[in-house]
MARVO-795260 format. One record per residue (C-alpha): residue in one letter; x, y, z. Coordinates in steps of 0.25 Angstrom, whole numbers, padded with zeros to 4 digits, always signed. Layout:
N
aXYZ;...
***
This chain:
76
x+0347+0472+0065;x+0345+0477+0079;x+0340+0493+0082;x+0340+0499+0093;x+0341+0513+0100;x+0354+0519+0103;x+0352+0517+0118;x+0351+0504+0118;x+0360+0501+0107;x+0371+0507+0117;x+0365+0497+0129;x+0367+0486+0122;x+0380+0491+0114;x+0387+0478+0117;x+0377+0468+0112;x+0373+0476+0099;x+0387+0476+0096;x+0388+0460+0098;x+0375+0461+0088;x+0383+0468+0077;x+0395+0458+0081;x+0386+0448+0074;x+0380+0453+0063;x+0369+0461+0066;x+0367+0477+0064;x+0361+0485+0073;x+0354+0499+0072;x+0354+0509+0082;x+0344+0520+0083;x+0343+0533+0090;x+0326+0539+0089;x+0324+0528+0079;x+0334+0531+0069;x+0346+0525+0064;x+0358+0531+0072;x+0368+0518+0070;x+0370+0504+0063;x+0381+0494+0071;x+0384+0484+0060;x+0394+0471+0060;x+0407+0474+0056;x+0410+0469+0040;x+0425+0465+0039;x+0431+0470+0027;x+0443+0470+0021;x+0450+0478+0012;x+0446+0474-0002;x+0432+0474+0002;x+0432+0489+0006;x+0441+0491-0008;x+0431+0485-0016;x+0423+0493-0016;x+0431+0502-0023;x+0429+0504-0037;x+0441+0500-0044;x+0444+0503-0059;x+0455+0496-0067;x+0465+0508-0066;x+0465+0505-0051;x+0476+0495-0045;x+0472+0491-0032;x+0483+0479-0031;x+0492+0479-0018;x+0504+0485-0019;x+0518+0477-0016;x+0522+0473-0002;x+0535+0481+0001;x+0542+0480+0012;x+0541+0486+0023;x+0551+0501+0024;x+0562+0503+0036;x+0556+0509+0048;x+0565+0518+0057;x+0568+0515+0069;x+0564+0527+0080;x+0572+0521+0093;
***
């Protein structure tokens, strides 16, 4: 994990971006303190986000039917 001063994290903007590209976090300071944290990207989909949802047995979370798809007007 890098830190480093707000001055120079925005001199070396590029390459502390390239850093968080692969993997690493980096902290950014202003006086000493924590102002920011630049972290990697997690790729989630949908069912991880839902997961975390407490789910009790009276809730149906199945998909619903496709249907297909309704007449749009035409405008011209």
């Amino acid at each position: 994990m890098q830190s480093l001063p707000v001055v120079e994290a925005k001199a070396r903007f590029s390459a502390l971006l390239a850093a968080v590209e692969a993997g690493e976090e980096v902290v950014i300071t202003r006086r000493g303190k924590v102002i920011a944290r630049l972290v990697p990207e997690r790729h989630r989909s949908a069912a991880d986000v839902f997961r975390a949802i407490p789910c009790g047995d009276d809730m149906d979370l199945r998909a619903p039917d496709d249907r297909p798809p309704e007449p749009v007007p035409d405008w011209n």
